[in-house]
C-alpha positions as CSV (number, residue, x, y, z in Angstrom):
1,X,1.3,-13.7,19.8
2,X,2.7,-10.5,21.2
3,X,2.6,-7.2,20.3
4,X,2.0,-6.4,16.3
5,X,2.4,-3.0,16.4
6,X,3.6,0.3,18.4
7,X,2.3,4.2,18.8
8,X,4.7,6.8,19.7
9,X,3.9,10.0,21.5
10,X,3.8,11.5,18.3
11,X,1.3,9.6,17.1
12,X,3.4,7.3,14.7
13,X,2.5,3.7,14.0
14,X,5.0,0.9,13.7
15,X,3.8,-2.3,12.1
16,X,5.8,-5.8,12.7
17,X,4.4,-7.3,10.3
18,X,2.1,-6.8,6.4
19,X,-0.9,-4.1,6.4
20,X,-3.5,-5.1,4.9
21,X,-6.5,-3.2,4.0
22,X,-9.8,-5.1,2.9
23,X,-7.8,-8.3,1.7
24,X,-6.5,-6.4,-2.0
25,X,-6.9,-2.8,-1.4
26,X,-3.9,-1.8,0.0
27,X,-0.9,-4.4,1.0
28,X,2.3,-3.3,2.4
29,X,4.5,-6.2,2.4
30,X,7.6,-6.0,5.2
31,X,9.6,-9.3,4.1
32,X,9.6,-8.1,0.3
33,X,9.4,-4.4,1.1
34,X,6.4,-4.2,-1.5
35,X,3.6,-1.9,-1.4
36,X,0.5,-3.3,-3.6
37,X,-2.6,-0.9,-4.2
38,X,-5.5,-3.4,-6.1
39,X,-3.4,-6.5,-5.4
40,X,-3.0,-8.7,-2.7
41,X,0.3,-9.8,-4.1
42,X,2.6,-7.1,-5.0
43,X,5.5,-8.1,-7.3
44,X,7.7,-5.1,-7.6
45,X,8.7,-2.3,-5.0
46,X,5.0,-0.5,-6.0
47,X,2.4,-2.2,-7.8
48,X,-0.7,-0.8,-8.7
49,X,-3.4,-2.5,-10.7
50,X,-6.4,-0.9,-11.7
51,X,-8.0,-4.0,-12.9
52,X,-9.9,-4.0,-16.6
53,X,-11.9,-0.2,-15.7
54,X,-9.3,1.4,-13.9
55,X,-6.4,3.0,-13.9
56,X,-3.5,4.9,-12.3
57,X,-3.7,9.2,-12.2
58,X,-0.5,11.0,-11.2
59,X,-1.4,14.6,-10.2
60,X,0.7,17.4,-9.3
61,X,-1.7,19.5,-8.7
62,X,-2.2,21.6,-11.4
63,X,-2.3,18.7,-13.9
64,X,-3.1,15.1,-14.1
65,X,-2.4,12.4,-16.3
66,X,-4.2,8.6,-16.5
67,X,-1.7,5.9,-16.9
């Protein structure tokens, strides 16, 4: 199998292939160059699904919205 992945001195982490984080949490998908937060199956650049309760909060500190 090799080597998946690579730490530098500085402490960075190089993947060779998808992250996955508790099957649908968090996906980073290298052949499509998708990140999917709440889906195992990203379809765009950055998908976020928040299901039927949740949703998505942008914050910049001082305020916040709930998309």
């Amino acid at each position: 199998m090799g080597t998946k992945y690579t730490v530098s001195n500085a402490g960075v982490v190089t993947l060779t292939n998808d992250l996955i984080v508790d099957t649908n949490v968090l996906k980073v998908d290298t052949t499509n160059n998708r990140v999917g937060i709440g889906t195992a199956s990203p379809s765009t650049t950055l998908h976020a699904d928040g299901g039927t309760t949740g949703g998505i909060r942008l914050s910049n500190g001082a305020t916040s919205t709930v998309v």
